[in-house]
C-alpha positions as CSV (number, residue, x, y, z in Angstrom):
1,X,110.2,-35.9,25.1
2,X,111.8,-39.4,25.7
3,X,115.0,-37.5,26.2
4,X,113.8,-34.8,28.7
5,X,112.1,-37.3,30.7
6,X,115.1,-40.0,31.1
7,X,117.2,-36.3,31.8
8,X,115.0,-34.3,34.3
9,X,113.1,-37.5,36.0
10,X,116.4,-40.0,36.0
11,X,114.2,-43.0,34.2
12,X,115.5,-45.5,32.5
13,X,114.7,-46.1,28.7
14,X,112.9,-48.8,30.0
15,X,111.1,-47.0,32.8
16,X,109.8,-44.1,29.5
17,X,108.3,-47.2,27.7
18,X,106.7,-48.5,30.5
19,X,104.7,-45.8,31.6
20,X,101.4,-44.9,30.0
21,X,101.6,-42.3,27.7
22,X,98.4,-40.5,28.2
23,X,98.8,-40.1,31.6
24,X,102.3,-38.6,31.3
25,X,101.0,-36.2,28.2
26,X,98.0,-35.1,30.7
27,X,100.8,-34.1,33.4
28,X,102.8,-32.5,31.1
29,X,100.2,-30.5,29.6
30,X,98.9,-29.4,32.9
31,X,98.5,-25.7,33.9
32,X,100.0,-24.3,37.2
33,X,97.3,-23.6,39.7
34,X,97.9,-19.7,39.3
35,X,96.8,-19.8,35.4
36,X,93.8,-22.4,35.9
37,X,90.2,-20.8,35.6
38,X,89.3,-19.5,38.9
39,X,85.3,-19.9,39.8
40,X,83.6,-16.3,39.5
41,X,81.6,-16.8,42.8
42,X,85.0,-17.4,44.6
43,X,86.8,-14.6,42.5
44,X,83.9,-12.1,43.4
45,X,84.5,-13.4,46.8
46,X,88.0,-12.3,46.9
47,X,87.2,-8.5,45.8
48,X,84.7,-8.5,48.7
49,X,87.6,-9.1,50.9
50,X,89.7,-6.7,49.8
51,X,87.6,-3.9,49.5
């Protein structure tokens, strides 16, 4: 991980062991807003819409 993130976000080594480790593991583990849960009331919603 240290690797890939002095490689994709051009940090320094120092910059990786500065920054706070759970906040970077919650980024990197978060989904893209097309495969988060969507709310059935707003999903129902939607089919309304379309029908």
């Amino acid at each position: 991980m240290k690797k890939q993130a002095v490689m994709y976000f051009h940090w320094s080594m120092q910059d990786f062991d500065d920054a706070d480790y759970f906040e970077m593991l919650e980024m990197m583990s978060a989904k893209d807003k097309k495969d988060r849960p969507i709310d059935p009331a707003i999903m129902w919603k939607q089919y309304q819409e379309k029908g």
